[in-house]
N, C-alpha and C positions, 0 to 999 in steps of 0.2 A: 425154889422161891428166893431163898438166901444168896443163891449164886447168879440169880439174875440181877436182883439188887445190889450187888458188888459191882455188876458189870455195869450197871445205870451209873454208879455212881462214880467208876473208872472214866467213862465216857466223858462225863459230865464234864472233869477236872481235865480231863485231855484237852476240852473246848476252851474250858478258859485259860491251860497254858498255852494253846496255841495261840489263841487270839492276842493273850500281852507280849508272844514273840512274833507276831506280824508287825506289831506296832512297833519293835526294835528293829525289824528287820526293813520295813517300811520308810521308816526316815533312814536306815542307814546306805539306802541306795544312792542320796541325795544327786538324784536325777531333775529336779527341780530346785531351781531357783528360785520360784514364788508361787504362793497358793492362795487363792483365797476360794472355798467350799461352804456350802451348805448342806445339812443332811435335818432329811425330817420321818419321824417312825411314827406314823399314826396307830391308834391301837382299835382295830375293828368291832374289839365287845368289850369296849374298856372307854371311862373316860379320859384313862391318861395316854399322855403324848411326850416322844422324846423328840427335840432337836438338838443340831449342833453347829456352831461356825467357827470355822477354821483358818487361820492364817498365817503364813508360813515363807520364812525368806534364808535365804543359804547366800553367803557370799566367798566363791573359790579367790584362793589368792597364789598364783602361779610362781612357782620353784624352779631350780632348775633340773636337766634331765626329766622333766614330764612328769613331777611330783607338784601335788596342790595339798594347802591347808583350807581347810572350810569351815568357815564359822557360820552360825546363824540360830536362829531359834524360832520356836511356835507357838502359839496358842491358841488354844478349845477354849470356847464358853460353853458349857451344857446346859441346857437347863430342862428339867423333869418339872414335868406340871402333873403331880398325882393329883388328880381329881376324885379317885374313890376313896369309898372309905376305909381307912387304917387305924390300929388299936395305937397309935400313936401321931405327934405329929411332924407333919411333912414339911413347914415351913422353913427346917432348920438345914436342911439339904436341896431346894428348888434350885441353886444354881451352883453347880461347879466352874474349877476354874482348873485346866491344865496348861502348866507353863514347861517348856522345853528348851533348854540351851545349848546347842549344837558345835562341839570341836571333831573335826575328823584331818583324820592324812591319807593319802594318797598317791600311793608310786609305782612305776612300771617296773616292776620284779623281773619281765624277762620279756622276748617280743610277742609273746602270746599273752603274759598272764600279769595282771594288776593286783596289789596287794591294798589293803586298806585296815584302819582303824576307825572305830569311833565312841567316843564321850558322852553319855546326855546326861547332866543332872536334871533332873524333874522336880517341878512343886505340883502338887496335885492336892487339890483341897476345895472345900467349899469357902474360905476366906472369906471366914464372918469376923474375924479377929484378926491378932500378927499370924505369924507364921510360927509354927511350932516343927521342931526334929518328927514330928509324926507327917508332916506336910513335903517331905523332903524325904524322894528313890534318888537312885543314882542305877543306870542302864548302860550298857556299851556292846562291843563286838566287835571279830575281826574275822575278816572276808576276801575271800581268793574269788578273783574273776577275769574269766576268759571271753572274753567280749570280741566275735567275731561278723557281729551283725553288719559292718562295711567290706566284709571282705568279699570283691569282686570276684575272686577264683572259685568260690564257693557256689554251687548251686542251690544250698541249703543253708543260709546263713543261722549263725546261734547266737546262743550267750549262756554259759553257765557259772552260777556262784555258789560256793561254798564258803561256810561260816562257821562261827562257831558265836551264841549271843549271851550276853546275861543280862536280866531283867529283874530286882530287887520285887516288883510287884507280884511275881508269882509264886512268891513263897518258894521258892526251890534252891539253895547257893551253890549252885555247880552251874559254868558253863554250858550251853547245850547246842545241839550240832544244829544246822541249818542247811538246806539244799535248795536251788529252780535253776530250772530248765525252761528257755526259750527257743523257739523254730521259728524262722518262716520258710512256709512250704511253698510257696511258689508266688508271683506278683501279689495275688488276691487274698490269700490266708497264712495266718500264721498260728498261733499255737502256744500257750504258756504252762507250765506245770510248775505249781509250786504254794506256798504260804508266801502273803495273806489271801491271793489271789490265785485260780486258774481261771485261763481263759482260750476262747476258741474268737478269733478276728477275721472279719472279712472287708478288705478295702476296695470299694468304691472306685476311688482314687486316691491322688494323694491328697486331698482334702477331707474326704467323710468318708468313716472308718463305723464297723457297727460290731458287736461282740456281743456273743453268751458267754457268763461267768458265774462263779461262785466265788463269796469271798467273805472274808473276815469284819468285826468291826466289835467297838467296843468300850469299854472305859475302865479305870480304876481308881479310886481318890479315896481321900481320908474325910473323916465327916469331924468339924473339930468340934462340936456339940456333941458329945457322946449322949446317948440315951438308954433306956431300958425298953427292952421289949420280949416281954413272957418270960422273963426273970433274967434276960442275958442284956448284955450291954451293946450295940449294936456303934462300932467304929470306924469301920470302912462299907463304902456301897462301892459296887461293880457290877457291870455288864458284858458276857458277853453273845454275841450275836453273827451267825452262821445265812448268808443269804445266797438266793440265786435268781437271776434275772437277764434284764437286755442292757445293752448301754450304746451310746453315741456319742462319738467326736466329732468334730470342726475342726481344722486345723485353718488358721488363720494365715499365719505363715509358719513356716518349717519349727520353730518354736512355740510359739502362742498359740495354745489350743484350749475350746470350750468344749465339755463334757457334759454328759448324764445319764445318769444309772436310775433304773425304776425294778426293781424286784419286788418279792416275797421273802422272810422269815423262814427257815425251817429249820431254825434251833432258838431259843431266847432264854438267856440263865441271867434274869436279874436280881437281885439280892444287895440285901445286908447283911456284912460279917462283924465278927470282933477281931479282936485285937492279933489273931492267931489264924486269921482269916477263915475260923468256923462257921458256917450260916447260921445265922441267928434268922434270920425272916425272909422268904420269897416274895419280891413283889408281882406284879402283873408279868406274867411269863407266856402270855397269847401271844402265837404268830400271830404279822402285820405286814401290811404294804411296807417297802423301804422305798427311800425316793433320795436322790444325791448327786449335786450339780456344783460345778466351779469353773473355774478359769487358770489355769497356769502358766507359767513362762520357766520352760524346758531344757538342757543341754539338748 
């Protein structure tokens, strides 16, 4: 019983380290240019409901030798509508706000392989007041990648990166490794492995693209209302969130594509911690529809 309960609770923290090293690993592909998303989590036997909007711009600034600096940044608005009821109140955390500042480089290491760095300081907080040193991660990583997905000689084209990422929000100060693996297997499919995402694709054409995935999603922020709840202080809320479903594209043109993902849940670790990232409280933790649609403009 003891040993199963270790293992519950190993798993658990695997999810949420994974999930805030997708989100490093995720902008630091900076594959896009601009974003603008929506995601909405309804909760099926719950009256609470998460959404989220997102918007997101990178501006490369060309070097020479085939090196780029790239700036740019993001921002989440959250907002948590808890509607049940809780031994404390919710009005003090209804909207998060996560901000991202984006410095990266980028240079061709050799003729197969690109090297990269990247920066993000982060504010993440519900900013009901200034900003406080608790409102304030700093995130980065550095990434080896072989990107042969134009090569015509290839009957299998790829792409593989290695990483290495660090992410102040998961509580851990070491470095940690990072791997994906892309295929495409022939015109019609192709194939991803990896965090935050795997995925299986089947194209249509080169317009309308359709895929089964699993993938990652989530949050982390500081609550600058600190509170009590069943004698512990309750200082940071996070999320994180394990789904799988269908998704669809439009390509507009060769850059400009409209998306959207409709899944299910089949993990949900929402909570309040303290200061030391202990759980202090679980919130509503029922799997739910996930639903998540955007527009980007692409390399």
């Amino acid at each position: 019983m003891i040993e199963s309960i270790r293992i519950k609770e190993g798993l658990k923290y695997l999810i949420i380290l994974l999930t805030f090293l997708s989100f490093q690993f995720a902008n630091a592909q900076l594959t896009d240019l601009a974003r603008l998303e929506y995601t909405y989590l309804p909760k099926s036997k719950s009256e609470d409901s998460f959404d989220r909007f997102r918007g997101l711009i990178n501006y490369p600034i060309k070097l020479k030798n085939d090196a780029y600096i790239v700036i740019g940044g993001e921002y989440s608005r959250i907002a948590l509508d808890l509607e049940d009821k809780y031994p404390f109140p919710t009005s003090n955390f209804n909207r998060l706000h996560i901000i991202d500042f984006n410095l990266a480089y980028t240079f061709k290491a050799s003729e197969r392989w690109r090297l990269g760095a990247k920066i993000t300081p982060r504010i993440a907080s519900t900013l009901r007041r200034s900003i406080t040193s608790d409102d304030l991660f700093i995130n980065g990583g550095v990434y080896a990648i072989n990107d042969r997905r134009d090569d015509k000689s290839l009957d299998k084209p790829y792409r593989l990166i290695l990483g290495l990422t660090y992410n102040s929000t998961t509580g851990i100060p070491l470095p940690l490794p990072f791997v994906s693996y892309f295929r495409r297997v022939n015109q019609n499919w192709s194939y991803n492995l990896g965090i935050p995402k795997t995925n299986v694709k089947y194209f249509f054409n080169d317009k309308n693209i359709v895929q089964t995935y699993v993938s990652m999603d989530g949050y982390f922020a500081n609550a600058q209302d600190a509170f009590l709840v069943n004698g512990k202080t309750a200082e940071n809320l996070s999320m994180s969130v394990i789904v799988a479903g269908l998704g669809y594209e439009h390509c507009f043109t060769e850059h400009l594509v409209w998306y959207s993902y409709v899944g299910y849940t089949l993990s949900i670790n929402n909570r309040l911690r303290d200061k030391d990232r202990n759980d202090v409280y679980n919130l509503d933790n029922d799997n739910a529809l996930y639903l998540r649609t955007g527009i980007k403009f692409k390399i």
